[in-house]
N, C-alpha and C positions, 0 to 999 in steps of 0.2 A: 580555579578549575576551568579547563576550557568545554565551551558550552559547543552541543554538535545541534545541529537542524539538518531534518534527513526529510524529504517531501517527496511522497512516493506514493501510488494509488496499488492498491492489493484487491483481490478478489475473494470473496466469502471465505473462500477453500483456502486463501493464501499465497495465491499465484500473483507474480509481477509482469508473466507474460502468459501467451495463451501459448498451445501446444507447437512446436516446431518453430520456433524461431532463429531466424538466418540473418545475414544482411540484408537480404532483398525483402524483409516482413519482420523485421524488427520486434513487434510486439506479438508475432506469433499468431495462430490462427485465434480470432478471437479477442485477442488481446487489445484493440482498438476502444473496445468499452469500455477500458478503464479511465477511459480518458474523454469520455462528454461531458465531463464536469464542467465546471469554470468555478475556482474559490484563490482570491490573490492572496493565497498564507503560506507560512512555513509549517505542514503538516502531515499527517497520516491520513490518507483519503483511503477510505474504503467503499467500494465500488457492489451493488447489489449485483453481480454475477459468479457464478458456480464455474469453472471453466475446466475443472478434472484433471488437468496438466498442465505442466509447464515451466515456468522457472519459481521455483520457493522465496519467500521473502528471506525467509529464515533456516538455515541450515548448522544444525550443532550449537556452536558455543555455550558460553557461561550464561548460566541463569541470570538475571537482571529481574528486581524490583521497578514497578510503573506505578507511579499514580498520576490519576487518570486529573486532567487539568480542565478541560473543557469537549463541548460536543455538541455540533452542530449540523443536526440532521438535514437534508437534503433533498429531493425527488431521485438524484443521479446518484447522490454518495453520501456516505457519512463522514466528515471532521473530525478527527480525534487530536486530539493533544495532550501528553504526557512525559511524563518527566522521569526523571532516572531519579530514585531514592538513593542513598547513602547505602 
């Protein structure tokens, strides 16, 4: 089975950007605080900010089972690390 590492910081709501993102603002209004972290892993960073809009992490597809492998809370973000069940 090939194994995927997806390392991506999300906001409360679910957003990977803030609102109106272009080339010239990349991570959209807003969108810059997902990124004061600093954690050197392959993981799901969750960012303590609400940002109402923007770009979805997640749109449609198949349901998928997670279990949840570790979690390592932060001042700036939460770690999450989990795994895709069978």
């Amino acid at each position: 089975m090939t194994r995927i590492i997806a390392d991506i910081s999300v906001s409360l709501d679910g957003f990977v950007t803030g609102p109106g993102p272009s080339p010239d603002n990349g991570l959209g209004t807003g969108g810059e605080a997902l990124h004061t972290w600093a954690f050197p892993d392959d993981r799901l960073h969750l960012a303590p900010i609400v940002l109402g809009a923007g770009t979805p992490v997640l749109t449609g597809g198949a349901p998928r089972r997670l279990v949840q492998r570790r979690v390592i809370s932060a001042s700036t973000a939460t770690h999450l690390t989990y795994d895709v069940s069978r």
